[in-house]
C-alpha positions as a Markdown table, in Angstrom:
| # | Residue | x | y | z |
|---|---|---|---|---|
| 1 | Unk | 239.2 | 87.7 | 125.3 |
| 2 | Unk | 235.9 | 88.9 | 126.4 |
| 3 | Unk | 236.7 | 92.5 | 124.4 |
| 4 | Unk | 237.3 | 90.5 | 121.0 |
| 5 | Unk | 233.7 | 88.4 | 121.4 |
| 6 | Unk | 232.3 | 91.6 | 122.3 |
| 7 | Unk | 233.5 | 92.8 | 118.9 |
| 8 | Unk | 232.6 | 89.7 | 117.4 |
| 9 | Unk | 229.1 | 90.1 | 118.5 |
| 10 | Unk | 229.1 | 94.0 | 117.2 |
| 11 | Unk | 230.2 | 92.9 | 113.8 |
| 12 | Unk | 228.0 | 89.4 | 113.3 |
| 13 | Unk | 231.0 | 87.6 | 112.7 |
| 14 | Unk | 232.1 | 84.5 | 114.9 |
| 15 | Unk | 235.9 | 83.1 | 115.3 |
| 16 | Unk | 237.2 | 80.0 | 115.9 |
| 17 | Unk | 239.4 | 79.2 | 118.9 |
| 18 | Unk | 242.8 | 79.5 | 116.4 |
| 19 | Unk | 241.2 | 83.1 | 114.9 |
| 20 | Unk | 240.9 | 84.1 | 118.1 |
| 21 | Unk | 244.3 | 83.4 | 119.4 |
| 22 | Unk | 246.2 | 84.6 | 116.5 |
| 23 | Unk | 244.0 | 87.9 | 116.8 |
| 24 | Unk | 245.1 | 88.6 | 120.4 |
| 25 | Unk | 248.3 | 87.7 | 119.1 |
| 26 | Unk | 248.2 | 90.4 | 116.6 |
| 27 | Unk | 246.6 | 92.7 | 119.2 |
| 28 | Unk | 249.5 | 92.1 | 121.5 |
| 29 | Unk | 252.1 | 92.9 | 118.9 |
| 30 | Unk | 250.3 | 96.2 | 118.0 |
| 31 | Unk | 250.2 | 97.2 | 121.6 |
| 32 | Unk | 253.8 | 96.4 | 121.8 |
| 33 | Unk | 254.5 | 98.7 | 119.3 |
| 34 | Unk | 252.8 | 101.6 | 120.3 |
| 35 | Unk | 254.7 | 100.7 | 124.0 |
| 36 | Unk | 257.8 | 101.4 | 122.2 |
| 37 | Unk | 256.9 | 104.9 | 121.0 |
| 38 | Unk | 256.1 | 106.1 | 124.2 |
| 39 | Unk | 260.0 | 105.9 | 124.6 |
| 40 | Unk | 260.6 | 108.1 | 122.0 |
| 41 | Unk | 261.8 | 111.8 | 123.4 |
| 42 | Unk | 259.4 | 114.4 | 122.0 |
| 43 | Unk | 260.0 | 117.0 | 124.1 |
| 44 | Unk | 261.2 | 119.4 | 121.4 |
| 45 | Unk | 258.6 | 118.2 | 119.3 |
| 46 | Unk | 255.7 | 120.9 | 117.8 |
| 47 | Unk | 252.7 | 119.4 | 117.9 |
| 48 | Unk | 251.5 | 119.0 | 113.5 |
| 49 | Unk | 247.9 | 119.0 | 112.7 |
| 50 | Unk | 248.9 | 118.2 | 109.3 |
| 51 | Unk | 252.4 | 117.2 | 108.0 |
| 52 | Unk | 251.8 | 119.7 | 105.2 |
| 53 | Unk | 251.8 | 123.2 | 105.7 |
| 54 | Unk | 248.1 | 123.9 | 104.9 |
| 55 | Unk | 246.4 | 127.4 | 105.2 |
| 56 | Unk | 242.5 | 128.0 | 104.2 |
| 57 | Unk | 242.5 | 129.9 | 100.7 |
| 58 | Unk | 239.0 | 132.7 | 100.8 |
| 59 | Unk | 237.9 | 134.1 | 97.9 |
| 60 | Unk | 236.2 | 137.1 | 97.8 |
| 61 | Unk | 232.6 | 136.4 | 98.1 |
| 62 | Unk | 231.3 | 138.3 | 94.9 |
| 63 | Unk | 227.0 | 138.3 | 93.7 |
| 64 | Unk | 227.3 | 137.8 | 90.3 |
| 65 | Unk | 224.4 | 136.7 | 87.2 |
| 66 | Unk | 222.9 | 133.4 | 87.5 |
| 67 | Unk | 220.6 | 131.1 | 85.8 |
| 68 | Unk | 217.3 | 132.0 | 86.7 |
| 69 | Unk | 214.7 | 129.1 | 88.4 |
| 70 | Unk | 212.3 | 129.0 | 85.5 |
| 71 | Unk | 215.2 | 128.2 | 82.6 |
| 72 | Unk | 216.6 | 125.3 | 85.1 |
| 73 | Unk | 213.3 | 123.8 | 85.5 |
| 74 | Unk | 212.8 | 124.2 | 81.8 |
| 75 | Unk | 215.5 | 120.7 | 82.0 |
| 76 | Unk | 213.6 | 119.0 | 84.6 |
| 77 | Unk | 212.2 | 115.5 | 83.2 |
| 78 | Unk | 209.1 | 116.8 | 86.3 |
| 79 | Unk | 208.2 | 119.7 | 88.6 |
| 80 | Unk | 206.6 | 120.5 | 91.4 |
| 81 | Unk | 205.5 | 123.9 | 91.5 |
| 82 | Unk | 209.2 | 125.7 | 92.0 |
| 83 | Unk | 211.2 | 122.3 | 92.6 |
| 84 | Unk | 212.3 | 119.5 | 90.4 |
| 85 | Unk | 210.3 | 116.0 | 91.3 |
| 86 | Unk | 212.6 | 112.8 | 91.3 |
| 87 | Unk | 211.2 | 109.4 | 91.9 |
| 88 | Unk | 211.2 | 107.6 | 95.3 |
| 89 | Unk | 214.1 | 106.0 | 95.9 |
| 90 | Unk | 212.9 | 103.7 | 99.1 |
């Protein structure tokens, strides 16, 4: 009870008496559940760090043409110097 006010007060929010029991309730069941698989053999089991078989694709890293500074700026609604200027947001 005392971890579920203490999450209460963490996320401003405040339960009633009911809320709170049907919370630990819920809590109780979820806990439960993970109990359960803890029964489950996994022995055998590889360990996944994804259930797809991912593998990191690298392109060559190539210096090619770009746009040059001046004809970006040449877009800018303002500059400063070598840097577009946006407004403040804060």
């Amino acid at each position: 009870m005392e971890d579920l006010k203490l999450f209460e007060a963490i996320n401003k929010i405040e339960l009633t008496d009911l809320e709170r029991g049907l919370v630990n309730e819920q809590i109780d069941n979820l806990f439960s559940s993970f109990d359960s698989l803890s029964l489950i053999d996994t022995t055998d089991t590889i360990p996944l760090v994804s259930v797809i078989d991912v593998s990191n694709v690298m392109r060559e890293d190539i210096v090619s043409q770009s746009v040059s500074r001046e004809t970006l700026l040449l877009n800018a609604h303002t500059t400063n110097e070598e840097y577009f200027e946006i407004p403040r947001i804060l």
